[in-house]
C-alpha positions as CSV (number, residue, x, y, z in Angstrom):
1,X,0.0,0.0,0.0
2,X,3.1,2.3,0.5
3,X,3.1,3.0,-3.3
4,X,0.9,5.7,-3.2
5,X,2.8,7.7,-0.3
6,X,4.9,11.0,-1.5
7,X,8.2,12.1,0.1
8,X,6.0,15.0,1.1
9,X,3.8,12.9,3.0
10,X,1.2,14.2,0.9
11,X,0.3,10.7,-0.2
12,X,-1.8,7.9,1.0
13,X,-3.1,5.7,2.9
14,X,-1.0,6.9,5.9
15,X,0.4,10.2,4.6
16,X,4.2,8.6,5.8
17,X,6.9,10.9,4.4
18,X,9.9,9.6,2.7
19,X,14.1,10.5,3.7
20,X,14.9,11.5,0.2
21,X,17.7,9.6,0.2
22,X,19.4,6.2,-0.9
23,X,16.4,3.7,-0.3
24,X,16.6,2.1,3.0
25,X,18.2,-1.5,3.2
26,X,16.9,-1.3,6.8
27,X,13.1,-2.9,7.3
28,X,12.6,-2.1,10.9
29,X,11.9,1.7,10.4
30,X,8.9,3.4,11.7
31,X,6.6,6.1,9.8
32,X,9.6,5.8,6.7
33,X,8.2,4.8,3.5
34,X,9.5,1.4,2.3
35,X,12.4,1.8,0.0
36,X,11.0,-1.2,-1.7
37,X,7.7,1.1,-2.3
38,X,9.5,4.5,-3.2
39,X,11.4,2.4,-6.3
40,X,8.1,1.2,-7.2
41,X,6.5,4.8,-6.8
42,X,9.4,6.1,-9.3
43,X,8.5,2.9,-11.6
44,X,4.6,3.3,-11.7
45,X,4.8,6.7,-12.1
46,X,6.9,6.9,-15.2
47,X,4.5,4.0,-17.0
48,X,1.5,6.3,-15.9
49,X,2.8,9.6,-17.6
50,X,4.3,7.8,-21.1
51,X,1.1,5.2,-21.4
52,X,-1.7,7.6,-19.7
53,X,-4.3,6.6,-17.0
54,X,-7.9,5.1,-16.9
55,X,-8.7,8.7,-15.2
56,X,-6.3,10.8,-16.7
57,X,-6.2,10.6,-20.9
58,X,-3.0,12.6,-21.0
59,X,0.2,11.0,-22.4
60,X,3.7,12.9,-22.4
61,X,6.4,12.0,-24.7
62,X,9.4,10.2,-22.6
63,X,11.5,13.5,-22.5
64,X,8.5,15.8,-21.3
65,X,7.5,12.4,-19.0
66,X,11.3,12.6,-17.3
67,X,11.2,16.4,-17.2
68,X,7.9,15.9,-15.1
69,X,9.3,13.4,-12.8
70,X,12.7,15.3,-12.2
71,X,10.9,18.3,-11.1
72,X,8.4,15.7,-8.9
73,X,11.9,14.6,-7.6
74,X,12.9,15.6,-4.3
75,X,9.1,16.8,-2.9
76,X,6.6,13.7,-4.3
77,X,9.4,11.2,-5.9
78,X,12.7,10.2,-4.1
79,X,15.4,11.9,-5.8
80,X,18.0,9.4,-6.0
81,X,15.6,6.9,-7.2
82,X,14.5,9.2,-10.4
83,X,18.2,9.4,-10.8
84,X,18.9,6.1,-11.4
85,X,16.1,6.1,-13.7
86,X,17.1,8.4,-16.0
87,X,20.5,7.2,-15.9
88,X,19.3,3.4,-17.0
89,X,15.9,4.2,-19.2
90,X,18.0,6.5,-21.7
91,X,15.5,9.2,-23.6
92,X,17.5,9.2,-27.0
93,X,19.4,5.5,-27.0
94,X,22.4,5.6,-28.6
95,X,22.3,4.8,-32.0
96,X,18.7,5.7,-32.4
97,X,17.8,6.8,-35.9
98,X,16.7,11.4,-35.3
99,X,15.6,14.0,-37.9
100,X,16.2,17.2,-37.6
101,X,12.8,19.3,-37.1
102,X,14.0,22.5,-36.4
103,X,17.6,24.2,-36.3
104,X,19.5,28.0,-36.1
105,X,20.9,27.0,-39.5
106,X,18.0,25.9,-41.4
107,X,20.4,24.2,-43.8
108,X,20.6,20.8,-41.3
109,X,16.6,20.9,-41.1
110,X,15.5,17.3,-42.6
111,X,19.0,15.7,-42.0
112,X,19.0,12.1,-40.9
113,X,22.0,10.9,-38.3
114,X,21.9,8.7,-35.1
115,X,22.0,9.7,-31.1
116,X,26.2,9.7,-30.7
117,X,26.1,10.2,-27.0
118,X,23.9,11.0,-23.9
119,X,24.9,13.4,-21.7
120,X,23.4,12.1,-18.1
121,X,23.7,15.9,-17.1
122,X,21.7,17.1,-20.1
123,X,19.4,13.9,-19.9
124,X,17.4,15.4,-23.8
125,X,20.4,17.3,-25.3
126,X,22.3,14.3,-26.8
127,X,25.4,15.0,-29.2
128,X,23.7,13.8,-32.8
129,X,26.1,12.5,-36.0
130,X,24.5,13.8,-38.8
131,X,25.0,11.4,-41.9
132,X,22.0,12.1,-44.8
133,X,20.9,15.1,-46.1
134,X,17.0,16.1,-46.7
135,X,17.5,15.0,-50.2
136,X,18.5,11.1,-49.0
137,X,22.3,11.5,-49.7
138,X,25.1,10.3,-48.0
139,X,27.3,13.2,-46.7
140,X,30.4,13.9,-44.8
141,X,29.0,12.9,-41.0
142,X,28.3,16.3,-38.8
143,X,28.5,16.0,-34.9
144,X,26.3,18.0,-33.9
145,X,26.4,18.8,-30.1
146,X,22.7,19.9,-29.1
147,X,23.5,21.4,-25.5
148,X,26.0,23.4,-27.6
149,X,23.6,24.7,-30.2
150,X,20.4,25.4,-28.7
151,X,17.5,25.6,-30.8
152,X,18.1,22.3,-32.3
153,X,15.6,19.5,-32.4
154,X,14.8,16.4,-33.8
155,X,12.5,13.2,-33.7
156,X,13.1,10.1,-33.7
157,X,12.3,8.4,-36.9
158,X,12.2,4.2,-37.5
């Protein structure tokens, strides 16, 4: 039942407030939320914002879904726990096929690449390697570091 209680203690059925720190490996403390219930908390909570709820018909996009959950971190969601997270459910996996949407130089708009690398730090500004222009053709591969060059965004594309 201790999946529904916030670090706040805003939650229910017991309105128990969580430490905000590593999960407990200790089961004998009182009034603490669980640390088994605070992962699942982090878990259910992700799944409920990307794939929507009976009651709640809205459904973010992975990046605006960890966004969400980072700011929730710390007063409803433990912290650490949305950490680790983000640091094992990547936004952009590497090697994910992107196309540009939007860019400052609107020469790279329709490009096709892959995700290069995650930056933990910038969990949805990922360097890009641009490889295909708009026109389908091969071209001399462009890193393109987002957090460098804001402005820049893409989709994922199968």
């Amino acid at each position: 039942m201790q999946h529904h209680e916030l670090q706040d203690g805003s939650g229910y059925p017991r309105g128990i407030k969580g430490a905000n720190r590593p999960p407990h490996k200790d089961f004998s403390l009182k009034n603490t939320i669980h640390r088994f219930a605070e992962i699942v908390t982090v878990a259910e909570t992700y799944e409920n914002l990307i794939a929507g709820r009976r009651h709640d018909s809205r459904v973010m996009s992975a990046p605006e879904a960890i966004k969400n959950m980072i700011e929730l971190g710390g007063t409803k969601l433990n912290s650490i726990i949305v950490k680790a997270l983000v640091s094992i459910v990547p936004l952009y996996p590497t090697g994910a096929r992107i196309r540009v949407t939007n860019a400052p130089a609107s020469n790279l708009i329709g490009y096709a690449g892959v995700i290069a690398k995650n930056d933990p730090a910038r969990f949805n500004q990922p360097s890009i390697m641009l490889y295909e222009s708009r026109n389908h053709r091969r071209i001399k591969p462009i890193l393109v570091e987002t957090a460098k060059m804001p402005g820049v965004q893409f989709e994922l594309i199968l």
